[in-house]
C-alpha positions as CSV (number, residue, x, y, z in Angstrom):
1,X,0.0,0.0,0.0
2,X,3.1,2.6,0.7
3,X,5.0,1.8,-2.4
4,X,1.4,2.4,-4.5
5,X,0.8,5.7,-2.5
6,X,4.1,6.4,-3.3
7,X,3.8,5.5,-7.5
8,X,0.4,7.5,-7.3
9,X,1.9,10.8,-6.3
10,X,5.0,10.3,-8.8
11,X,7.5,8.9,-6.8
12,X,9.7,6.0,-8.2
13,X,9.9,3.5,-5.1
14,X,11.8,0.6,-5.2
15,X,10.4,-2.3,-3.4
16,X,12.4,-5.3,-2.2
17,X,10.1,-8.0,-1.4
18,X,11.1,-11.4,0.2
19,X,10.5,-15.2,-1.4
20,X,7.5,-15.4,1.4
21,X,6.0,-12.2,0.7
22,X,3.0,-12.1,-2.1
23,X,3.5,-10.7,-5.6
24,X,2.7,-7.3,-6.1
25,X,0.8,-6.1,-8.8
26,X,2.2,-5.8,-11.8
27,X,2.0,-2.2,-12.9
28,X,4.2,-1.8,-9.1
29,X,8.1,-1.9,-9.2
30,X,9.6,-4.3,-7.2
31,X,12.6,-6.6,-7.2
32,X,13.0,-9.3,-4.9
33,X,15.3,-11.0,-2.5
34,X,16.0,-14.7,-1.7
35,X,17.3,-14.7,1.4
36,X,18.3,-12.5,4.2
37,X,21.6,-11.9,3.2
38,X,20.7,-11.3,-0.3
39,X,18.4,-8.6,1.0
40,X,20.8,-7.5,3.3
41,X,23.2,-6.6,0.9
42,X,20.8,-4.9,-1.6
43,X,19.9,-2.2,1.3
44,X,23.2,-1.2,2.1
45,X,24.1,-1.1,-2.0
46,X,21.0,1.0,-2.3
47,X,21.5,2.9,1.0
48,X,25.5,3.6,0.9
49,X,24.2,5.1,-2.8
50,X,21.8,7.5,-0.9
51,X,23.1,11.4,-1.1
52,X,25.1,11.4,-4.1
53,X,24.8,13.6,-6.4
54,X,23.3,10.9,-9.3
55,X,21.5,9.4,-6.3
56,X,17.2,9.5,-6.5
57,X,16.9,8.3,-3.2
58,X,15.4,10.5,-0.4
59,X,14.2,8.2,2.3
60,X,14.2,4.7,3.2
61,X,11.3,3.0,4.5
62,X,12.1,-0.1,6.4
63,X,8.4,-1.6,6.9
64,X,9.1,-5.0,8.5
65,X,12.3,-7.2,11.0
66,X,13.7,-9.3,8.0
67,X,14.5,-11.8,10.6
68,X,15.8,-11.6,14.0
69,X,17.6,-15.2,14.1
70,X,18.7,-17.5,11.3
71,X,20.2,-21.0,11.8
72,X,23.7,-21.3,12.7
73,X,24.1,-23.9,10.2
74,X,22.6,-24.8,6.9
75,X,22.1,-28.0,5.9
76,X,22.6,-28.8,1.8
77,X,20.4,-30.9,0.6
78,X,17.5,-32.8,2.6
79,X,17.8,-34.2,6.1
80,X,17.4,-37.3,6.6
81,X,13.9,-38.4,8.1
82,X,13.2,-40.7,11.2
83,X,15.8,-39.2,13.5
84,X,14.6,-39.4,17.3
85,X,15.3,-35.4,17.7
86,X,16.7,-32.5,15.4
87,X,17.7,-29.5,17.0
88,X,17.6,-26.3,15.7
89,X,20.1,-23.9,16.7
90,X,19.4,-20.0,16.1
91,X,21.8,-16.9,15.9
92,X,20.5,-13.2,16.1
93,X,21.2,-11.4,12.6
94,X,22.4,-8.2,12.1
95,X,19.9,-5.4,12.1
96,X,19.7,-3.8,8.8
97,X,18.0,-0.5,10.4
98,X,21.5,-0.2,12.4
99,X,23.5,-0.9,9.3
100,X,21.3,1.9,6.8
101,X,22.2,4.3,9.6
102,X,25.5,3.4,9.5
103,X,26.2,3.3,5.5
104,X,23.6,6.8,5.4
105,X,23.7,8.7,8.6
106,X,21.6,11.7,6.8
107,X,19.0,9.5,5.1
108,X,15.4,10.1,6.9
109,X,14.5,6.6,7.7
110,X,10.6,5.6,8.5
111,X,11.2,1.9,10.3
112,X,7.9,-0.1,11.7
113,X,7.7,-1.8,15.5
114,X,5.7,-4.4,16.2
115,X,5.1,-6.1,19.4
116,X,2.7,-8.6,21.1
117,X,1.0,-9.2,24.3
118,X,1.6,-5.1,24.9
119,X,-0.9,-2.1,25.8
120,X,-1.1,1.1,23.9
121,X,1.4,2.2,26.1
122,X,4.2,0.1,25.6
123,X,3.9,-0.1,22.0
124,X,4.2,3.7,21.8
125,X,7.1,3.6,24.5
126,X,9.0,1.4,22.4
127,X,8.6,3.3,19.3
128,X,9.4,7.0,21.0
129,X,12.7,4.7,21.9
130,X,13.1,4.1,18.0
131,X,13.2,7.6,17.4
132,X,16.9,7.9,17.8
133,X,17.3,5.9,14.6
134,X,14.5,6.7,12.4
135,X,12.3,10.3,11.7
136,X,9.2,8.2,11.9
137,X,8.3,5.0,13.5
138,X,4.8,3.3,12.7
139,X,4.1,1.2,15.4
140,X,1.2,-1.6,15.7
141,X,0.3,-4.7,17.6
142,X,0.8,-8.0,16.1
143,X,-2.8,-9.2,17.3
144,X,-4.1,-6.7,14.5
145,X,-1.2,-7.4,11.8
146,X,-3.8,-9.6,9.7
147,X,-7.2,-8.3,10.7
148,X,-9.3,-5.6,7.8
149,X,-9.0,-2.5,9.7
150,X,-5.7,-2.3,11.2
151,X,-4.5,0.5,13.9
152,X,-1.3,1.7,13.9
153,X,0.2,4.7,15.4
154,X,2.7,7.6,13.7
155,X,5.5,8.2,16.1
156,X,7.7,11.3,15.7
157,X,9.3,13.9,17.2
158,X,6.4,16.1,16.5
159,X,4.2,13.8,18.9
160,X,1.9,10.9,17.6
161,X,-0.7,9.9,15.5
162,X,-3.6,7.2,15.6
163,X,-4.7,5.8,11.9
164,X,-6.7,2.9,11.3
165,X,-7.2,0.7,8.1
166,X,-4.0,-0.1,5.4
167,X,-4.8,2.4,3.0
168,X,-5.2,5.4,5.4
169,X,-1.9,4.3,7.2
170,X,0.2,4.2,4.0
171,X,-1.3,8.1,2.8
172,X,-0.2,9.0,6.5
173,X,3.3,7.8,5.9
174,X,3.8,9.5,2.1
175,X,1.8,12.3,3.5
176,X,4.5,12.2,6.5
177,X,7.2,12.5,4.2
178,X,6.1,15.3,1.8
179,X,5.5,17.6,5.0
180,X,9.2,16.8,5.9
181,X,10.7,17.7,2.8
182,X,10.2,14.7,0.4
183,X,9.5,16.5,-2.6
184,X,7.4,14.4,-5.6
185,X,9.0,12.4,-8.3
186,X,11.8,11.6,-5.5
187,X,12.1,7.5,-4.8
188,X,11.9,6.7,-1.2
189,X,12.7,2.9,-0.8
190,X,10.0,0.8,0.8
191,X,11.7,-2.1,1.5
192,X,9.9,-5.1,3.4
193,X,10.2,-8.8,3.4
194,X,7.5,-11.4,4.1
């Protein structure tokens, strides 16, 4: 819904989808990544880019946790079935929000938080915290991720704001960015991975 808001007011986003994530329509721009180091890698490319002069990038908007662990070991091939246990041993990833700051310290960054089993309170707690790496944080509760009408809340340093439903979110956000200095025909990244 952000990278169509985007298209419709004449930006050119570039989308980065994931190989769990579903197809966009067709007449959207998108690329996709296989993995998370594959998508990794194509944020900091695109991001380390950001502020040159030949650069169309003016923001980055980092809509979803690509993955906070991944196995410690990958296995080619299929595993062999009728083993008593299999254990499964995780490693925390690097956080690609951390990284785009590092690679484009100037480039406004939206990022997304979601949490579970939190009130109101919380949730916007957590996403004032945020603030010290992105402009704008759009926070939401995982209970509602799926349902029609989801809530989610605009966190900046200009306060906070309550939207409800996918399409009025995503005008919030582009709306967000064209009142902080994200001219048209500009191509903020929404990159997300499902």
């Amino acid at each position: 819904a952000i990278a169509a808001e985007l298209l419709l007011r004449g930006a050119e986003p570039d989308l980065l989808l994931g190989e769990g994530s579903a197809a966009p329509p067709d007449w959207l721009p998108h690329r996709w990544a296989a993995s998370y180091d594959a998508y990794r890698r194509q944020v900091l490319e695109t991001a380390a880019g950001a502020g040159g002069a030949r650069s169309p990038l003016a923001a980055a908007i980092l809509s979803a946790a690509v993955a906070d662990y991944r196995p410690s070991q990958v296995h080619p091939g299929k595993l062999a079935s009728g083993q008593p246990e299999l254990l499964l041993r995780l490693e925390p990833t690097a956080k690609v929000l951390d990284r785009v700051r590092q690679v484009a310290p100037a480039l406004p960054l939206v990022s997304f938080k979601l949490l579970q089993g939190v009130d109101d309170q919380t949730l916007l707690e957590e996403a004032r915290r945020r603030l010290s790496h992105s402009q704008l944080v759009v926070a939401n509760h995982a209970e509602q991720a799926q349902v029609r009408e989801q809530t989610a809340w605009l966190v900046s340093a200009e306060g906070c704001e309550r939207h409800q439903g996918k399409r009025a979110i995503a005008t919030a956000i582009v709306d967000w960015l064209e009142r902080h200095g994200l001219p048209s025909g500009e191509a903020p990244i929404p990159v997300r991975r499902g």
